[in-house]
N, C-alpha and C positions, 0 to 999 in steps of 0.2 A: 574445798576443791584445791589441788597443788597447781602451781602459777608455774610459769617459764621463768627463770632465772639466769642472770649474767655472773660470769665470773669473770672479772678482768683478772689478768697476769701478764706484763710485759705489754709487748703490743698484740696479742692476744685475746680475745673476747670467748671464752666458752660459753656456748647456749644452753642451759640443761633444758631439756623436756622430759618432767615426769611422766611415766610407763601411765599412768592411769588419765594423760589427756588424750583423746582419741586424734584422729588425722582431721578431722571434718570440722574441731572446735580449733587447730592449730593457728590457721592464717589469722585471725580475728587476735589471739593474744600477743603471735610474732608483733603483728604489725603495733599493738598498740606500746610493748614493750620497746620494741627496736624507736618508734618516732621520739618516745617522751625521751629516752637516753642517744638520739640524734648525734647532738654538739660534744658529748663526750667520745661515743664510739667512734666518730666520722678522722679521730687522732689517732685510731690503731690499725694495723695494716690484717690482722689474718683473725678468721674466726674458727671454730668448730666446731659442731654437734656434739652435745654429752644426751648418752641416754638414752636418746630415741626409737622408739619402739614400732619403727615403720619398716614396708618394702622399700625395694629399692629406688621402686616409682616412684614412692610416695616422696622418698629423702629427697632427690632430684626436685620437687615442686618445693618442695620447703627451701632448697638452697636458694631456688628461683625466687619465692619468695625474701629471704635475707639480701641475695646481692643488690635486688631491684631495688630495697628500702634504704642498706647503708653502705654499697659498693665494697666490701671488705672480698678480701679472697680465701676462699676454704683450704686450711692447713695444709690437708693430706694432697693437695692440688701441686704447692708448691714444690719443684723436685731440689730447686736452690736452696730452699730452706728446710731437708728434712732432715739435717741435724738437728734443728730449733730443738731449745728445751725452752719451758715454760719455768717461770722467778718466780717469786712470791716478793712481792713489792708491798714497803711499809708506807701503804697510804689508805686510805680510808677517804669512801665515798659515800656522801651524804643526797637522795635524791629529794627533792623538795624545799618550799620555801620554812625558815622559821618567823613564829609571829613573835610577837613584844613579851617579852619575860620567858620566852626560848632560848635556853643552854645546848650547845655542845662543843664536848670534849673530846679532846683525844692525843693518845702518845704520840702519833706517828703526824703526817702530811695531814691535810684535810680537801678534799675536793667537794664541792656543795653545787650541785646541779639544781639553782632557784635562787628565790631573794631572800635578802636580810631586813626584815622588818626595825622601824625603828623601836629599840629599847631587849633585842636580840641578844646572844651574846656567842662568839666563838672564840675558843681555845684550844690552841696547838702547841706542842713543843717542838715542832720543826716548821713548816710552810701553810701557808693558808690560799686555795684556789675558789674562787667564785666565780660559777659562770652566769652573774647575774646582777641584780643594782643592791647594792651596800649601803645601808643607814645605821648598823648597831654597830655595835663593839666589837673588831679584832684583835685577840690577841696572841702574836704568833711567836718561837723561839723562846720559850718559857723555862729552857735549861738551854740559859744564857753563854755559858762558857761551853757547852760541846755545841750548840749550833749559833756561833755568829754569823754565820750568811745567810738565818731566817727572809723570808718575804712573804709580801701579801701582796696578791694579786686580785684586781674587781674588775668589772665587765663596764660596769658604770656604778654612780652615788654621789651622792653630795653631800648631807653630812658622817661624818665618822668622829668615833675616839680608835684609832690606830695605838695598839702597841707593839713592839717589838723588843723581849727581853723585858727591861725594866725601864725601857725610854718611851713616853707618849707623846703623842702627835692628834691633833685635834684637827681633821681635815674636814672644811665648812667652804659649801661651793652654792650658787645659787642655780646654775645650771649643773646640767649631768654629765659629767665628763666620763671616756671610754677607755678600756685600756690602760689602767694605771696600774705601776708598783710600787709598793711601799719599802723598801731596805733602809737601813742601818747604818751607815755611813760618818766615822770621825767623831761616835757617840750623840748622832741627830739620825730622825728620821727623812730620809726624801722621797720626795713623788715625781714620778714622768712616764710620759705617756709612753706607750710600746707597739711595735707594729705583731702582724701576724707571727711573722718568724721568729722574733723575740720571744713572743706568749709559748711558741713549740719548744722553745730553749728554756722557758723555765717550766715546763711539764716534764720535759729533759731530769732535768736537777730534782722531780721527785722520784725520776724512776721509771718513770713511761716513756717508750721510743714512739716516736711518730713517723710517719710519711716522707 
């Protein structure tokens, strides 16, 4: 059976709904899709129906449905933004936690919507986003000379092996600290803690506009 699917682009969220889910099975997958990607959508400001194969009554409850779960506004609504074009943004989103002896990779950004088990392993050549608690190994800026303003970002963790480039940093906390990044800095790594606004500024720098 075809599932609902998210495409992000920009601060844009497309909903696809396969032609062969009926109107009667919809609230049940909206809602379970829309809550688990929550903290990621809740940063982009417009969404839009792809697909849907309903009246016009029926779109109206669906949208009802959408706004009541993540507040976002329906594209064709906005008459300010009906220039908007939709980007194609070089980040990769990963949903779920990795367990212990879990790889992944990737060319572009990486956003990881879960946790990092310890003995995990991630790899970016540009940025690493976690919205979640970090115990394996990051390793971000991996083409060290086109991206030296790599970072790593965690939600919370306490221990880590942080890389960035070819420099490693062994971050070993006994409490769980919130909000950290990790950059590159006069060929060391450093850590400090960041507020909300900061964390929107470096979603900013992969490519996503926010609120």
């Amino acid at each position: 059976m075809e599932k609902v699917k998210l495409n992000i682009s920009g601060s844009l969220v497309g909903i696809e709904i396969p032609s062969t889910i009926a109107f009667e099975g919809i609230e049940e997958q909206l809602k379970s899709i829309l809550i688990k990607n929550h903290k990621l959508l809740r940063t982009l400001k417009f969404y839009k129906l792809i697909k849907p194969n309903f009246d016009i009554e029926e779109i109206l409850k669906v949208k009802k449905i959408i706004e009541s779960i993540i507040g976002l506004k329906p594209l064709e609504k906005i008459k300010e933004y009906k220039g908007i074009k939709e980007r194609k943004i070089e980040c990769r989103f990963h949903y779920g936690s990795l367990r212990s002896g879990e790889k992944l990779e990737s060319e572009s950004s990486i956003v990881i919507i879960g946790n990092l088990n310890p003995g995990s392993y991630v790899k970016s050549k540009k940025n690493i986003f976690v919205y979640g608690k970090a115990y394996g190994t990051l390793h971000a800026g991996c083409q060290i000379n086109k991206y030296q303003s790599s970072f790593i970002y965690i939600e919370g963790g306490e221990c880590l092996d942080i890389r960035i480039g070819e420099t490693q940093f062994i971050y070993e906390h006994n409490e769980i600290n919130k909000n950290l990044i990790f950059e590159k800095k006069a060929g060391k790594i450093i850590e400090k803690k960041i507020d909300k606004n900061q964390i929107k500024e470096l979603i900013k720098r992969m490519g996503l506009d926010l609120m």
